[in-house]
RODO-2510 file (C-alpha; in nm, 4 decimals, decimal comma):
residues 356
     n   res          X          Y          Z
     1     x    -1,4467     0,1161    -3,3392
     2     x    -1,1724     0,3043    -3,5486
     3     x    -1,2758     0,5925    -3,2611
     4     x    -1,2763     0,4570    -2,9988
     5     x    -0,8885     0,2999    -3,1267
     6     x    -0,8154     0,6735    -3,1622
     7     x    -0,9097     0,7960    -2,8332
     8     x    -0,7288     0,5131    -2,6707
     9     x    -0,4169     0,6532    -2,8596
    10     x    -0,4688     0,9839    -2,7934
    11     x    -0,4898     0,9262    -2,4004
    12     x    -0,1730     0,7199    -2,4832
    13     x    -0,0112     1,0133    -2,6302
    14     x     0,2795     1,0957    -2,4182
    15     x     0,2624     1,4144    -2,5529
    16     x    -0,0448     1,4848    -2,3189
    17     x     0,2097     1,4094    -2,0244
    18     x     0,4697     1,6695    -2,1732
    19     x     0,2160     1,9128    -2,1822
    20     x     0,1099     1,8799    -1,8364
    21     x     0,4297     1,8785    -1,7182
    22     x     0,5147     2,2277    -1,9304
    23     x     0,1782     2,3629    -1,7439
    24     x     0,3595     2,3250    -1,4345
    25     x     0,7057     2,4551    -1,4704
    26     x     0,8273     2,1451    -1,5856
    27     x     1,1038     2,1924    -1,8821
    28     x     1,3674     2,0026    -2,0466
    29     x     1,7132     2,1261    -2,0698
    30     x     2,0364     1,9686    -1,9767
    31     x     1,8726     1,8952    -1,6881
    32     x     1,4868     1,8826    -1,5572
    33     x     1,4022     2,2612    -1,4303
    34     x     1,1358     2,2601    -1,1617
    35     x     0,8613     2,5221    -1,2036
    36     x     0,8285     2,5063    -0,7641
    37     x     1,0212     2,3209    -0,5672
    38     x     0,7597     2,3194    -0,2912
    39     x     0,5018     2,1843    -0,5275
    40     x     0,7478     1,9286    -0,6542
    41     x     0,8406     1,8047    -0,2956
    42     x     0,4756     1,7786    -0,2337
    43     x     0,3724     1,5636    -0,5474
    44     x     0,6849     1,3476    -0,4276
    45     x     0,6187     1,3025    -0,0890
    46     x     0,2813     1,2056    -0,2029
    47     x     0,2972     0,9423    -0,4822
    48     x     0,5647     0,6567    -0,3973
    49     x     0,2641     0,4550    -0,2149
    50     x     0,4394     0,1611    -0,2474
    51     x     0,8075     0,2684    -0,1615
    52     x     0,9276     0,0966     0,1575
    53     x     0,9477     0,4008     0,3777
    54     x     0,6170     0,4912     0,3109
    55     x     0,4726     0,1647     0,3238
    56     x     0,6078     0,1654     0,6798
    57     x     0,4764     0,4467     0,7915
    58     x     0,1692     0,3485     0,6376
    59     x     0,1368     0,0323     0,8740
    60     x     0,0136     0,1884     1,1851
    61     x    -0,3487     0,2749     0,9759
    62     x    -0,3789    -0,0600     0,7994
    63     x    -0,5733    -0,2498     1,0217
    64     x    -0,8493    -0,0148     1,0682
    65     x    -0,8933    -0,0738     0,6905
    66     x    -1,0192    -0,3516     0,4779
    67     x    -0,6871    -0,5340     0,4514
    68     x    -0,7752    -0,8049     0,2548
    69     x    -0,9464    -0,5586    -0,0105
    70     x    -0,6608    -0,3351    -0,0593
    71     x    -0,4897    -0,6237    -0,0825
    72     x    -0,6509    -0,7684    -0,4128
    73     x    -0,6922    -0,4222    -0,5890
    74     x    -0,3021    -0,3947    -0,5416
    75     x    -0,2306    -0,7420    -0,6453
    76     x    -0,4976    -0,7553    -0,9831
    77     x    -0,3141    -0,4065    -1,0606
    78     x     0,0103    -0,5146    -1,0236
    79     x    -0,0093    -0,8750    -1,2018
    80     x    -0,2209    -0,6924    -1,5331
    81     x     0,1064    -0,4697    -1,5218
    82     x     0,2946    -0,7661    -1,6041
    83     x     0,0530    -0,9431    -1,8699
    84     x     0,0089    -0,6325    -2,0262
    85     x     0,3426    -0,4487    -2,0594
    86     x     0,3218    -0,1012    -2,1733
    87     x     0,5970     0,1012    -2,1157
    88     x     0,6166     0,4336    -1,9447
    89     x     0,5333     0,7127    -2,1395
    90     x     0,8176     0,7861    -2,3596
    91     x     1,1322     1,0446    -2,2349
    92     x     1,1746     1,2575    -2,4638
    93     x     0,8949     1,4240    -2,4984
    94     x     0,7773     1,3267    -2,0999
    95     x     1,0727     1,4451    -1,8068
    96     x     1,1505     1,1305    -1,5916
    97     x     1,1396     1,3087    -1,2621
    98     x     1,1490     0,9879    -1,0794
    99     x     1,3510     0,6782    -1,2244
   100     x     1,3671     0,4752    -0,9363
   101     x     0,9799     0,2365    -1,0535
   102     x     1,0853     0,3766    -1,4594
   103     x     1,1397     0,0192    -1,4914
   104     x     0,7877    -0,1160    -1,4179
   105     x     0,4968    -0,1065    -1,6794
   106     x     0,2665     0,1532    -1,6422
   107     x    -0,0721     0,0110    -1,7132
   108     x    -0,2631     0,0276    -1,4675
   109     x    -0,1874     0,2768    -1,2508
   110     x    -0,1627     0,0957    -0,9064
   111     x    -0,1049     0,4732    -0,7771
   112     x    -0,4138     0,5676    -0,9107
   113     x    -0,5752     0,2155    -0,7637
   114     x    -0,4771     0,2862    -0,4142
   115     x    -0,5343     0,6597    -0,4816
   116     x    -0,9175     0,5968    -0,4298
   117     x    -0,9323     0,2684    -0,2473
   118     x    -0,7437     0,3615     0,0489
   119     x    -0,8964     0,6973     0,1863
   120     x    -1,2619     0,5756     0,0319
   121     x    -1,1732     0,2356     0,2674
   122     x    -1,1139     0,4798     0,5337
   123     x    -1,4726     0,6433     0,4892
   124     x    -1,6460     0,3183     0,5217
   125     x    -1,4768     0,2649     0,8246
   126     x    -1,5280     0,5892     0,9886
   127     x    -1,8604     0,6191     0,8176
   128     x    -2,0078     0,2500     0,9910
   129     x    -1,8793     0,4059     1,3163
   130     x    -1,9239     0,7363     1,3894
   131     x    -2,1474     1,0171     1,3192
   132     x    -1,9829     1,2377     1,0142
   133     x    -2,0668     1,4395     0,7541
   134     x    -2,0340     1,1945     0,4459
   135     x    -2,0336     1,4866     0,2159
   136     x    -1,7311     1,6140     0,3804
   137     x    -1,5862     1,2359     0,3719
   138     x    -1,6534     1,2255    -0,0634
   139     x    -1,4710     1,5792    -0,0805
   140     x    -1,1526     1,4652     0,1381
   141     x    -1,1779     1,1238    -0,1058
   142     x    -1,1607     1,3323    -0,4446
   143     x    -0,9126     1,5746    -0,3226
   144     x    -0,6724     1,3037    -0,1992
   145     x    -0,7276     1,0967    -0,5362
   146     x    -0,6671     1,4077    -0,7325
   147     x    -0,3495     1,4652    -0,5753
   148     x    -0,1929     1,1058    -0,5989
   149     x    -0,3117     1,0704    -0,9475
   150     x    -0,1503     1,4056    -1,1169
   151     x     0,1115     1,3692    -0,9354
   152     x     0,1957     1,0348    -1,1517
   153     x     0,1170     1,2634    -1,4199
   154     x     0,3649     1,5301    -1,2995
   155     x     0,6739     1,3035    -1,1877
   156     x     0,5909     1,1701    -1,5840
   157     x     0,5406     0,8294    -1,4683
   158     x     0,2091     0,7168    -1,6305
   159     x     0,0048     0,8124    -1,9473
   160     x    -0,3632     0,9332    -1,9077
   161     x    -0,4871     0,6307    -2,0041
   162     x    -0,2730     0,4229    -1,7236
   163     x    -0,4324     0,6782    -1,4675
   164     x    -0,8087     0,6377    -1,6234
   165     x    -0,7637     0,2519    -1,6551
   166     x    -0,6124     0,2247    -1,2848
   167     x    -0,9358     0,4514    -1,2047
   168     x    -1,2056     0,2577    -1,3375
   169     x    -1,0477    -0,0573    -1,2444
   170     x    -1,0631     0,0211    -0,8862
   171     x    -1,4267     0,1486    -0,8900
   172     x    -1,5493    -0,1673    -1,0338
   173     x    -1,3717    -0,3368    -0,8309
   174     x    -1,4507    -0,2242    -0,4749
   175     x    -1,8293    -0,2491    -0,5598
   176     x    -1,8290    -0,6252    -0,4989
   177     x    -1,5089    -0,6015    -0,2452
   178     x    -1,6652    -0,3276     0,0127
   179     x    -1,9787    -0,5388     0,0827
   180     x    -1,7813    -0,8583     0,1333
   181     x    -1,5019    -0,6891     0,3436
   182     x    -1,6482    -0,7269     0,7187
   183     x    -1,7897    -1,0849     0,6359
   184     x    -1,4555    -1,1753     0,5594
   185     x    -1,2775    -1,0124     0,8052
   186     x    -1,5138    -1,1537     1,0637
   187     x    -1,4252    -1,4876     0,8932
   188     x    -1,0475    -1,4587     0,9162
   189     x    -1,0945    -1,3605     1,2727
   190     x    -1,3030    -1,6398     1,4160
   191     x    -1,1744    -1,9599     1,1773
   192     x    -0,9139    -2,1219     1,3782
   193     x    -0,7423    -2,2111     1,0729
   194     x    -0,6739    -1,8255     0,9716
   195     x    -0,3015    -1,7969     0,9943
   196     x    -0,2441    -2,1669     0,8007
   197     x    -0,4414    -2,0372     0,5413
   198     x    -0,3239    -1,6390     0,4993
   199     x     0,0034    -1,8381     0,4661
   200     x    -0,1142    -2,0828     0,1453
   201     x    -0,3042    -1,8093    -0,0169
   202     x    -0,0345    -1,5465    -0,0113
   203     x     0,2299    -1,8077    -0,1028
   204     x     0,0371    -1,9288    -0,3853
   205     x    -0,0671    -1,6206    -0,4997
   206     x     0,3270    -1,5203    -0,5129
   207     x     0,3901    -1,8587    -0,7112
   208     x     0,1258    -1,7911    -0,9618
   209     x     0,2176    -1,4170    -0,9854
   210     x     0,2464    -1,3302    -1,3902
   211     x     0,6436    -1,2630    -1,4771
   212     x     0,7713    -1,0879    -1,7376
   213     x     1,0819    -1,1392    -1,9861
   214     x     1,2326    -0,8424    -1,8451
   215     x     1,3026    -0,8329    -1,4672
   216     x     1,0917    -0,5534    -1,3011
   217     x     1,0572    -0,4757    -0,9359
   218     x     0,6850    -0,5559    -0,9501
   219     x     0,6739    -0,8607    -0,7884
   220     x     0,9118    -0,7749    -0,4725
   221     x     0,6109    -0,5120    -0,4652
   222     x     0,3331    -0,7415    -0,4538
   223     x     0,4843    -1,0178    -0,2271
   224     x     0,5304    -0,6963     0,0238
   225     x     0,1954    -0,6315     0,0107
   226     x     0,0819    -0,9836     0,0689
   227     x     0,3143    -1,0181     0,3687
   228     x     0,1480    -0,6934     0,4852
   229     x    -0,1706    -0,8367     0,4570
   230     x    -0,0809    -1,1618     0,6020
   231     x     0,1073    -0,9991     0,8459
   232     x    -0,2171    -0,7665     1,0006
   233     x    -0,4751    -1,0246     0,9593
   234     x    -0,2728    -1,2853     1,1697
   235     x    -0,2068    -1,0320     1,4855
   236     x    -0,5659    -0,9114     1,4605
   237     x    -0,6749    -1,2938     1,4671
   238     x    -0,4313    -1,3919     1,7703
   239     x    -0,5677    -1,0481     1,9451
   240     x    -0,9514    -1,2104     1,9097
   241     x    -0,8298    -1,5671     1,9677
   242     x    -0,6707    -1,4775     2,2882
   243     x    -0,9707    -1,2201     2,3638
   244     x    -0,7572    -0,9481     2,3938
   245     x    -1,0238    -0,7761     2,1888
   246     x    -1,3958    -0,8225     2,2204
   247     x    -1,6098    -1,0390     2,0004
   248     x    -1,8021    -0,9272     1,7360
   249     x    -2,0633    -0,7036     1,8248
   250     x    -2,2382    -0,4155     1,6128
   251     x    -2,0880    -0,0576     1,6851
   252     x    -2,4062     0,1742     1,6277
   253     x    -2,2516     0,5081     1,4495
   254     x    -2,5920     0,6809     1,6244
   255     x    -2,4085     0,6677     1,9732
   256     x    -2,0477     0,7489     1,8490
   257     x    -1,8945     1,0925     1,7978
   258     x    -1,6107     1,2195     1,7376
   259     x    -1,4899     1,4196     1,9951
   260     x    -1,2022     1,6660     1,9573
   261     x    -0,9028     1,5907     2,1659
   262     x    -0,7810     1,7585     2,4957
   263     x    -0,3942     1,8350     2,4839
   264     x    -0,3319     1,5313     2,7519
   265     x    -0,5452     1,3386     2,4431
   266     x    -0,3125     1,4740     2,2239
   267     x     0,0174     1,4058     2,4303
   268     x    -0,0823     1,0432     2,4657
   269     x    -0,1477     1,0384     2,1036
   270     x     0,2117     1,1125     2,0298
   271     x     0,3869     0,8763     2,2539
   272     x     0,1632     0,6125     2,1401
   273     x     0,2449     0,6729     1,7559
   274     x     0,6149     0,7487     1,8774
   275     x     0,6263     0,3784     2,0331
   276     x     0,4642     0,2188     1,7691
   277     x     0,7384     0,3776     1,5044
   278     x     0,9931     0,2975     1,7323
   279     x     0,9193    -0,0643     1,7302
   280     x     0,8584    -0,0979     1,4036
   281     x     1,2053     0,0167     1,2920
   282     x     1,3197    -0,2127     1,5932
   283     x     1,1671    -0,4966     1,4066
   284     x     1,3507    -0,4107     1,0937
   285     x     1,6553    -0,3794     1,2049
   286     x     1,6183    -0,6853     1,4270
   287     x     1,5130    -0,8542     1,1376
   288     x     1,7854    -0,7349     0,8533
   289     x     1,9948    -0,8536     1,1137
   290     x     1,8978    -1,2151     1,1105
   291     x     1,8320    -1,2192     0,7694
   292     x     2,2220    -1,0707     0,6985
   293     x     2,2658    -1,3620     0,9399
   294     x     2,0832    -1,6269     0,7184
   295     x     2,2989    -1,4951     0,3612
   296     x     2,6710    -1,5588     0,5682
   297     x     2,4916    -1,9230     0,6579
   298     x     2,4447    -1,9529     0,2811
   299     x     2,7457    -1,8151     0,1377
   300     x     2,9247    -2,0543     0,3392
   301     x     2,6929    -2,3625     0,2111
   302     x     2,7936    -2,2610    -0,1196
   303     x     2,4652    -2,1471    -0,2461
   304     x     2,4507    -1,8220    -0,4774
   305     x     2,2711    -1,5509    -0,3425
   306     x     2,3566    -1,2444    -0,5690
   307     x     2,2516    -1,2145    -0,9301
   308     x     2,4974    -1,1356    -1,1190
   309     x     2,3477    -0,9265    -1,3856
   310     x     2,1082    -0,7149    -1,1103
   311     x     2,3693    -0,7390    -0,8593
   312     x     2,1133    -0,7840    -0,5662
   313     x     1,9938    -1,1012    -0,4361
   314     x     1,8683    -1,3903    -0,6629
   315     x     1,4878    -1,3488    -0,6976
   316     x     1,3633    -1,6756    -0,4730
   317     x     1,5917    -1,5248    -0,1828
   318     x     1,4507    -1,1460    -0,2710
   319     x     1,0678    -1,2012    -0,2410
   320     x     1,1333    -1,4659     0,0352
   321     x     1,3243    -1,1894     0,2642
   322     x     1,0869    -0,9394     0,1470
   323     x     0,7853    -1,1752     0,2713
   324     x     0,8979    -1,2750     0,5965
   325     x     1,0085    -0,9234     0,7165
   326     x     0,6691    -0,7611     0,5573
   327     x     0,4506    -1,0314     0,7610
   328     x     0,6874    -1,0462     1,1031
   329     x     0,6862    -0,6009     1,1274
   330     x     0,3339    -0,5813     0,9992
   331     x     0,2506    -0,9153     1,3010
   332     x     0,4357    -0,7010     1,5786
   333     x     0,2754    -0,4120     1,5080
   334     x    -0,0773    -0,5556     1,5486
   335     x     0,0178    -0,7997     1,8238
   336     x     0,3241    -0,6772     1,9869
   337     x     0,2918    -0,3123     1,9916
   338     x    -0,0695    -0,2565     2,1629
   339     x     0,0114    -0,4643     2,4426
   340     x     0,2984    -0,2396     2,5319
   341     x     0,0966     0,0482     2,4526
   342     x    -0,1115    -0,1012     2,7378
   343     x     0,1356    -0,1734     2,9924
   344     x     0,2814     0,1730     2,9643
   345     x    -0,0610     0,3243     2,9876
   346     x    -0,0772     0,4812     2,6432
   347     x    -0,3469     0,2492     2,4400
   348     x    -0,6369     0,3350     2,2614
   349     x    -0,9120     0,1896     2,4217
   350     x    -1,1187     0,1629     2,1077
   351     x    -0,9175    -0,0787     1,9699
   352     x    -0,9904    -0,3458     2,2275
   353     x    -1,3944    -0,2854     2,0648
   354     x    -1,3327    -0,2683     1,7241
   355     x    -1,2836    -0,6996     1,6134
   356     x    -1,4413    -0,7752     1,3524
***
């Protein structure tokens, strides 16, 4: 037991995070030096998964994923965060290179989570299909995990341990999850009550989220994710309910291949993707705008809306703003944005096949 204690400390150690950080250029003077920039602006662009810009240029992929599944890892991940609070490895020894999440706890790694879960979600997918080499598939998995997870270690924002723990905790949890992801999918799609009841589970699940003593942007987080979730799974249910996309029927991998694009393939690809960013920052702004709207409504009703400590918006109003806009963008984009596709001639005609 005592070493077992002492290996837990030892992957603790954020000594081990110094280290790695020396390895690659890494030092600390007056200020951080930076072994290669190019290597540093590829571990950043790489590990914020759940920054805003990158969750919304994430969106456009989501719903060829298992939603729901993603959705659970993040949110378990996220709440054991909160019950368990470790810090951040310790600066000094580790170099902070990113200090906008340093106030978060580190255990799990969510990063490390969603490191494996997303592009292994993406196999299945592609896997049930099409016809692919699922050697090929495992290698692109381990290379992408490899990269999101040291660059946590890199950027000095997680122990080994937190990366291990977020690891193993996303393993064993996709082995009941991955099974159970097209029954419930194809149960959200066809149950007339779906978009009543994405709303009561994500809303409780916000209510009953695990908060800390000390304020932490972990929650705004997780209620993004859950409007995210929401968001997708009610457009894809409207697109089946108003047979916009085809029942359920089984897509047999032995009669699909992937076939390289021509340039015209290619051209249509980019106005599509084009159109579909275009709307979705639409939808934000559209939506910022009626929420800026909502706070002068407020202000005028007398009711506080800024904390005065964190000088941003009291929390109800934060995770409520952050819920609505997450689940409205993420609903256009499933709903809104493939119809226009197909009126200007653009869409995907896969998608119209691919209900669950």
């Amino acid at each position: 037991m005592d070493n077992i204690r002492d290996y837990i400390n030892y992957l603790k150690d954020p000594e081990l995070v110094a280290n790695f950080q020396r390895f690659f250029g890494v030092i600390r003077h007056d200020a951080p030096e930076i072994g290669s920039m190019l290597e540093n602006g590829e571990v950043i662009t790489n590990s914020p998964v759940v920054e805003k810009e990158n969750e919304t240029l994430q969106l456009p992929g989501k719903w060829c994923l298992s939603g729901q599944s993603l959705c659970i890892l993040f949110y378990l991940g996220q709440s054991i965060k909160d019950i368990i609070q470790w810090p951040r490895p310790a600066c000094p020894p580790v170099v902070r290179l990113q200090t906008k999440w340093s106030i978060e706890f580190g255990m799990p790694s969510t990063h490390a989570m969603i490191s494996i879960a997303l592009p292994y979600s993406v196999l299945q997918f592609i896997s049930d299909r099409y016809q692919i080499d699922y050697r090929i598939g495992i290698i692109v998995v381990f290379f992408w995990c490899m990269l999101i997870t040291l660059s946590r270690l890199y950027l000095g924002m997680h122990t080994v341990l937190d990366v291990i723990a977020g690891l193993l905790l996303a393993i064993v949890l996709l082995i009941p999850f991955v099974p159970l992801a097209d029954l419930t999918d194809r149960y959200l799609m066809y149950n007339k009550w779906t978009p009543l009841l994405l709303l009561i589970i994500t809303v409780s699940l916000i209510i009953i989220y695990p908060t800390s003593d000390q304020w932490t942007p972990t929650k705004g987080d997780t209620t993004l994710i859950l409007g995210t979730c929401a968001g997708i799974l009610t457009g894809g249910w409207l697109m089946v309910t108003l047979e916009i996309q085809d029942h359920f029927h089984v897509i047999n991998p032995m009669n699909n291949f992937i076939i390289w694009p021509s340039l015209y393939d290619i051209g249509v690809m980019v106005v599509r993707s084009g159109l579909g960013y275009l709307c979705i920052v639409m939808s934000f702004l559209i939506i910022k705008y009626i929420l800026c709207f909502v706070d002068v409504i407020l202000v005028k009703c007398g009711v506080k809306i800024i904390d005065d400590v964190l000088r941003r918006h009291i929390p109800l109003l934060d995770i409520t703003y952050k819920y609505v806009t997450f689940y409205l963008v993420s609903f256009n984009l499933i709903f809104v944005v493939p119809i226009l596709q197909k009126l200007l001639h653009v869409e995907r005609l896969s998608f119209y096949h691919e209900a669950k």
